[in-house]
C-alpha positions in Angstrom: 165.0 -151.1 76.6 167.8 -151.6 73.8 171.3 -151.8 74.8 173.9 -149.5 72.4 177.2 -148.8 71.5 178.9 -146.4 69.2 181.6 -148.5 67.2 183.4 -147.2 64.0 180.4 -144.7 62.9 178.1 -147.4 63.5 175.3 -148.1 66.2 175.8 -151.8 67.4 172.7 -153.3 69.0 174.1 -155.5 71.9 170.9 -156.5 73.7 167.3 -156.2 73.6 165.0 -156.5 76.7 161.7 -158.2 76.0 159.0 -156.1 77.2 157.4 -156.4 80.5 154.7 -158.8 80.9 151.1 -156.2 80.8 150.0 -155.9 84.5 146.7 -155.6 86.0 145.8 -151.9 86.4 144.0 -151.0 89.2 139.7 -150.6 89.2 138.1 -147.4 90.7 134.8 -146.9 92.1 132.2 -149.2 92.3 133.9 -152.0 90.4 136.9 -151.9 92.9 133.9 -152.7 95.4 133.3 -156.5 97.1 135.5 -159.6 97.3 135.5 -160.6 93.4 138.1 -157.6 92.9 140.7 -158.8 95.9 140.3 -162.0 94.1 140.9 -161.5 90.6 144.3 -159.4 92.2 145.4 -162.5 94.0 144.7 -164.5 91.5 146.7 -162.3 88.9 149.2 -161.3 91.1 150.2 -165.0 91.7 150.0 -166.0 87.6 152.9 -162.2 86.8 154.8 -164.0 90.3 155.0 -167.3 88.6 156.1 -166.0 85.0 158.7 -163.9 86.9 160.0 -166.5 88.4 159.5 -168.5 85.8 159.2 -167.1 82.3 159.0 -170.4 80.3 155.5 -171.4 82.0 153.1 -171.1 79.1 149.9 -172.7 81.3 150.6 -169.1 83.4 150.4 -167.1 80.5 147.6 -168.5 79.2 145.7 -168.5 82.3 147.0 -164.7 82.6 145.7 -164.1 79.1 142.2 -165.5 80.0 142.0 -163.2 83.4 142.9 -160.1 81.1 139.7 -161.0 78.6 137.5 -161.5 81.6 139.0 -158.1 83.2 137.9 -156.4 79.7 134.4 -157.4 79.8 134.1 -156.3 83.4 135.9 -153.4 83.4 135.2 -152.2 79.0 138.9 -151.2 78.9 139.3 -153.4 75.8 142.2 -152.3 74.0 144.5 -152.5 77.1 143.5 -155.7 78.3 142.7 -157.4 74.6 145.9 -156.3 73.5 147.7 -157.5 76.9 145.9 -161.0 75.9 146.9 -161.2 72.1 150.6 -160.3 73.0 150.4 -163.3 76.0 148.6 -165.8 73.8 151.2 -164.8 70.5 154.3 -165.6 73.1 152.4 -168.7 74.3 151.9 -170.2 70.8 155.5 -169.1 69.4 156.0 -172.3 72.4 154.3 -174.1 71.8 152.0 -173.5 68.0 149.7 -176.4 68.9 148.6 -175.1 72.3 144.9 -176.0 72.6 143.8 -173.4 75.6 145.5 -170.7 73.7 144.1 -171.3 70.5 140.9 -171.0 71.9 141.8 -167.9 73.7 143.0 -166.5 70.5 139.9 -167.7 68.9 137.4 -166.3 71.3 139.9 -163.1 71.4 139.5 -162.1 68.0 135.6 -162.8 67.7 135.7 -160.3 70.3 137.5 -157.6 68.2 135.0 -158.4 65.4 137.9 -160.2 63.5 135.8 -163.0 63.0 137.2 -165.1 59.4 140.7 -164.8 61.8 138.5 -165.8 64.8 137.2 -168.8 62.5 140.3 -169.8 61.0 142.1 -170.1 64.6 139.1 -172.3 65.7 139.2 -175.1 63.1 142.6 -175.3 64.1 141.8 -175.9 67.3 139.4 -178.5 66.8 141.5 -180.5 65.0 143.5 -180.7 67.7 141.1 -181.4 70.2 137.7 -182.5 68.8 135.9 -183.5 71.9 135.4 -180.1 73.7 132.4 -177.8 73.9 134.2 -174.7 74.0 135.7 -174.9 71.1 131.9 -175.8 69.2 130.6 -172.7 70.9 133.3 -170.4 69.3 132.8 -171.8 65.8 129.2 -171.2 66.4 129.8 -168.3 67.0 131.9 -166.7 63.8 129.7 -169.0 61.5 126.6 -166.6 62.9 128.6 -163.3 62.7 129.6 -164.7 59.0 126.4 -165.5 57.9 126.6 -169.4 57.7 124.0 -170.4 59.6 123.1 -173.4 59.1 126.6 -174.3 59.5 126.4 -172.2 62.8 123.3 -174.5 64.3 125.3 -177.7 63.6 128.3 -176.6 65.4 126.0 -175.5 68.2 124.4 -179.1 68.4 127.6 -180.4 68.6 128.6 -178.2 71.5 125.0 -179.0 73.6 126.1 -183.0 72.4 129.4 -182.6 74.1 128.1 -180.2 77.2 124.9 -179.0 77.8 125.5 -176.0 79.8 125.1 -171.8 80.2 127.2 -171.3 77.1 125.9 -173.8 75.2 122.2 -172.9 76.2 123.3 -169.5 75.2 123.7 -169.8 71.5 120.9 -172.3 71.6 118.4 -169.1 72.6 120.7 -166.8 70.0 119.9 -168.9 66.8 116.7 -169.7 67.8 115.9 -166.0 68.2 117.4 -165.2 64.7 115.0 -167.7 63.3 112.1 -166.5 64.8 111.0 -168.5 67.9 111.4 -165.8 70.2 109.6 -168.2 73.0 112.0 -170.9 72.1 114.6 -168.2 72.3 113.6 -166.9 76.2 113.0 -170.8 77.1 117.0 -171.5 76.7 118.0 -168.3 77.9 116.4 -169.3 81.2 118.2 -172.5 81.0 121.3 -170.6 80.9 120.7 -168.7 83.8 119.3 -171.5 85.5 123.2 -173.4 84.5 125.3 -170.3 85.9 126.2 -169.4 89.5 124.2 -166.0 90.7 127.1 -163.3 90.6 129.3 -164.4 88.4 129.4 -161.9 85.3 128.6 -164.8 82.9 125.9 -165.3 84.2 124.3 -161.9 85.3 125.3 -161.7 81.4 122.8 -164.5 80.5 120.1 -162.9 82.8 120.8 -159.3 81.0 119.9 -161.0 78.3 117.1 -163.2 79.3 116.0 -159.5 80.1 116.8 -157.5 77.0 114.8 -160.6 75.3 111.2 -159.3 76.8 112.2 -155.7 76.0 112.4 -157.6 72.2 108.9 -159.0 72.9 107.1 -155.6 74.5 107.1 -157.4 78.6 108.7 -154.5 80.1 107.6 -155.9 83.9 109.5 -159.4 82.7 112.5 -157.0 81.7 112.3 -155.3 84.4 112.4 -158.1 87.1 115.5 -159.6 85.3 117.2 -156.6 85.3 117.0 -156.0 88.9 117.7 -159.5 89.8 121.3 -159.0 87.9 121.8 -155.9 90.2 120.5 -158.2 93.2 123.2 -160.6 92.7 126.2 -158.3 90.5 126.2 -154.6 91.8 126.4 -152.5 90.3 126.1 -154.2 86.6 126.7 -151.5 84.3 124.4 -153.9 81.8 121.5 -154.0 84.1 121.8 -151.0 85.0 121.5 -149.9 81.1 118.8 -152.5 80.5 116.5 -150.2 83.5 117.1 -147.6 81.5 115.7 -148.9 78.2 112.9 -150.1 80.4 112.4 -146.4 81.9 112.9 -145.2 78.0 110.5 -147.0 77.2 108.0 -145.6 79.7 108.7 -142.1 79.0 110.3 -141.5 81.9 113.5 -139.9 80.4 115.2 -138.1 83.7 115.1 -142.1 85.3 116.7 -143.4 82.2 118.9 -140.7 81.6 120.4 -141.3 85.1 120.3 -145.1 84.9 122.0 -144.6 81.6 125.2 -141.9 83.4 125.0 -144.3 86.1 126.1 -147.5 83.6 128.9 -144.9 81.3 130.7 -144.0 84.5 131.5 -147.8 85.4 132.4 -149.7 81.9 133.3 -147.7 79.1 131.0 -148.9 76.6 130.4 -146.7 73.4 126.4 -148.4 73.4 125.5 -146.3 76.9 127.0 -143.2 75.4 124.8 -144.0 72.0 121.4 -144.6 74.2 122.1 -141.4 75.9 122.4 -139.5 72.7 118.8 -140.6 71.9 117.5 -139.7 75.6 118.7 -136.1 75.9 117.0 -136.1 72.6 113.8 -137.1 73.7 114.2 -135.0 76.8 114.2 -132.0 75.2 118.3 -131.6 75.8 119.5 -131.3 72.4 122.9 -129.8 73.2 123.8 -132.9 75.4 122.2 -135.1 72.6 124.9 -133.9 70.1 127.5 -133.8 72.7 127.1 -137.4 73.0 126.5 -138.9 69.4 130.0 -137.0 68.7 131.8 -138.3 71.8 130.0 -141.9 70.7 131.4 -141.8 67.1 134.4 -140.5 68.6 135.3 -144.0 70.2 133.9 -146.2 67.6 136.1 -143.8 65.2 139.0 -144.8 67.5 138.8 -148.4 67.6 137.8 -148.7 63.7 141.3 -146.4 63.1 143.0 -149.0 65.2 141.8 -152.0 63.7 142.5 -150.3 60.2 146.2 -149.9 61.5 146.6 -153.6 62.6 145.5 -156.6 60.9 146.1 -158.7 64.5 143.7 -155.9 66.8 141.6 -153.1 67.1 137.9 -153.5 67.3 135.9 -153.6 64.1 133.4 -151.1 64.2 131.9 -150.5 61.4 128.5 -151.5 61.7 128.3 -149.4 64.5 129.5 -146.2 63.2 127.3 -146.2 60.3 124.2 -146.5 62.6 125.7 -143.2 64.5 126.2 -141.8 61.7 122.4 -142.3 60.6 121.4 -140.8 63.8 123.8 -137.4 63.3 122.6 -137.1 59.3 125.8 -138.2 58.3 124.5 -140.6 55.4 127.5 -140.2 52.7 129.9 -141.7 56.3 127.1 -144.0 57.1 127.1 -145.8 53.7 130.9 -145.8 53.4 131.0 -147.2 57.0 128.2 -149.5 56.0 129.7 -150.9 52.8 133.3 -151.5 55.0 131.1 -154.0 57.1 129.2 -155.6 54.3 132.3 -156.2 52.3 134.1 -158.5 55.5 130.8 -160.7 55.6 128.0 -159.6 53.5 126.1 -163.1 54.2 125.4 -162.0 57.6 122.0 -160.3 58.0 122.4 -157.7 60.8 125.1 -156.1 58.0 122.7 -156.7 55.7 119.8 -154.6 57.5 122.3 -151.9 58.3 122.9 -151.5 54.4 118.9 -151.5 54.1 118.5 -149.2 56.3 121.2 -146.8 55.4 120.2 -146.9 51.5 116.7 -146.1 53.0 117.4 -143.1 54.4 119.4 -141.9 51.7 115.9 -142.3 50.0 116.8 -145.5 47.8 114.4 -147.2 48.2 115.5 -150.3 45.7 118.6 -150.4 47.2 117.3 -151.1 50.4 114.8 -153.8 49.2 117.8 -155.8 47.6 119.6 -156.0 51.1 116.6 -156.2 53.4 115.6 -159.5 51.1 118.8 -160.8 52.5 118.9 -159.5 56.1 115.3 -161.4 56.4 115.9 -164.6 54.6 116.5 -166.3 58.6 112.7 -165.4 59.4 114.0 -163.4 62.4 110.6 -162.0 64.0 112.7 -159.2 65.2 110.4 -155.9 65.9 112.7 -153.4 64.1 113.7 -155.6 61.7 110.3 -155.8 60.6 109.0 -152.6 61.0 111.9 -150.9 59.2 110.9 -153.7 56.4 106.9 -152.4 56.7 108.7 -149.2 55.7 111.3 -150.5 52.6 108.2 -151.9 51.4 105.9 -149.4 51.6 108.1 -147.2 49.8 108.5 -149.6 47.3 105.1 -149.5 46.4 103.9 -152.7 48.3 101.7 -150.9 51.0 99.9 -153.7 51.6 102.6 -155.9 52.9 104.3 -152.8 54.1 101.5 -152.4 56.3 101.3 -155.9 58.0 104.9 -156.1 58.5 104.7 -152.7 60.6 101.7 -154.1 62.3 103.4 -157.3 63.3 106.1 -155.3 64.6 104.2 -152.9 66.7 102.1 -156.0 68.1 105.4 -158.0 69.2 106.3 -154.3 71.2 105.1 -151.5 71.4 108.1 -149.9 73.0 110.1 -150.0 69.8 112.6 -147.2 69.3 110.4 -144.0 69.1 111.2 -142.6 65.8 111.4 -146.0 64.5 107.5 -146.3 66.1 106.8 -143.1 65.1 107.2 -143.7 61.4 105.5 -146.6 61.2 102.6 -145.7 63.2 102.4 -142.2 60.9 102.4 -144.5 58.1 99.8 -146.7 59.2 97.6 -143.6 59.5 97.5 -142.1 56.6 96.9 -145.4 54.4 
């Protein structure tokens, strides 16, 4: 609120209120449910009664700042609660610039919003000032993989198992592992990380979503399954294992059980990925009104946050990546590229940006285009099923059928289940040679 007076023609500005410190808004539904809720109230409610009293604490705001990132992954209201956390962490290090916690905050923070050389930058700052922590390891691991540095990103993730062996650290362990092919090796630490977490807490229902979504990669939808319903056993309610039953159901055909799993997930965490998979599902369940109802409404929120992040260098989600793929899915291939070539320009080393240029230029119907990136998106070895089946495809097209073939092949072996056009193709392919 500004203070004014008019004085000789002029406006005078006495006095200008800082704004409010964000509060916590309230959760509805079946997220307001159990004891974690009245907890994470107290607990806030104390941390805004300590800065009123108080405004000077910076270990308050900090704290505050972490309770609003951990309310955004419950709750998928990311732009209020990231933005509440970037203004808290910004006052915090006007304090004090060489506040460890809170350069990790803002680290982690901007990785989150996909502003990951900013994420990175912050990071080496903070372990310069504090070289000894595992956290800190685990977030430069983290933008070295979403920049494309790997090995850079496997050294920083030693160090971080060297310093603290624990759920995060096994985390990463299983996510460059799986990147480089050893999808065993990759489940092996992701059950490591579950077994380090407490059952309930969202970190690690997180891990065990994962551990899931891993034998989904590898075709074991009864593993997948099991994991899935363990996260619901411990977490109600888990919009991602909810989700993850519906890619199991998907997978199975049985489209009305996924469909609902799917609503079920969309009406507790906003999350534009559940109203992406439903796009596909009404698709496949003969519903194509309510498919095209949802790939818009799913652009429409990835549109949203890329606008944002366009508007401020500090926040907004990048989105890029994403919106091209949902623009693939809607025909949209002149606002897939454009999308696509936005992502690759920020980090064009990294080789899921690298497949969504291969895949876009492939069906645009260049085929060399797509050859040059999908060299680059494979140079990890990943042994991920659509990678390689949509390489089969780039190479078939190319005129290597032979190899073509075997890479589809491998990929259909390793699941199955893969994404039904995406099977479909490769299997139509495989028939005709």
């Amino acid at each position: 609120m500004i203070t004014v007076f008019l004085a000789a023609g002029a406006l005078i500005f006495l006095t200008q209120k800082p704004d409010l410190v964000p509060t916590l808004k309230e959760r509805h539904g079946d997220l307001a449910a159990g004891g974690e809720w009245l907890n994470t109230k107290a607990a806030i409610s104390g941390l805004l009664a300590r800065l009123r009293s108080k405004p000077d604490d910076n270990q308050a705001r900090v704290l505050l700042a972490e309770a609003y990132m951990q309310e955004a992954r419950v709750t998928g209201d990311h732009p209020y609660y990231d933005t509440a956390a970037m203004k808290l962490l910004d006052e915090a290090l006007r304090q004090e610039p060489e506040n460890f916690e809170a350069l990790c905050c803002k680290a982690s923070l901007s990785l989150t919003q996909h502003h990951f050389s900013e994420g990175l930058a912050v990071a080496e700052k903070a372990v310069a000032i504090n070289p000894n922590n595992a956290f800190v390891y685990g977030l430069l691991c983290d933008a070295n993989v979403e920049l494309g540095r790997y090995p850079e990103a496997v050294r920083m993730a030693d160090k971080m198992n060297q310093v603290r062996p624990d759920l995060r650290s096994y985390s990463r362990v299983s996510y460059l592992r799986e990147i480089h092919g050893d999808l065993p090796g990759a489940i092996e630490a992701m059950k490591m990380a579950v077994q380090a977490g407490y059952a309930g807490l969202e970190q690690t229902e997180w891990a065990r979503v994962t551990l899931g979504h891993l034998f989904e990669t590898t075709g074991d939808l009864t593993q997948a399954e099991q994991q899935y319903q363990l996260a619901l056993a411990a977490r109600p309610h888990y919009a991602y294992a909810l989700a993850g039953l519906g890619r199991v159901a998907q997978a199975r055909q049985q489209y009305p059980a996924a469909i609902a799993h799917l609503e079920e997930a969309r009406s507790i965490v906003k999350d534009y990925a559940f109203t992406e998979e439903l796009a596909e599902l009404y698709q496949q369940n003969n519903q194509p009104a309510e498919a095209r109802k949802m790939a818009q409404e799913a652009i429409a929120m990835l549109a949203d946050a890329a606008n944002e992040a366009d508007e401020n260098e500090a926040m907004g989600h990048y989105a890029d990546r994403e919106l091209a793929y949902a623009y693939v899915k809607t025909g949209e291939l002149d606002k897939a590229l454009k999308h696509a070539k936005i992502e690759y320009d920020r980090r064009p080393d990294n080789i899921d940006v690298c497949e969504t240029m291969a895949w876009v230029h492939y069906k645009r119907g260049e085929y060399k285009d797509a050859e040059q990136y999908m060299k680059t998106a494979r140079r990890t070895n990943s042994r991920n099923p659509t990678l390689l089946c949509r390489a089969g495809l780039i190479a078939t097209k190319n005129g290597r059928a032979a190899e073509g073939q075997a890479l589809i092949k491998q990929a259909l072996t390793t699941n199955p289940y893969l994404t039904l056009d995406l099977a479909d193709e490769g299997r139509k392919l495989l028939a005709v040679r």
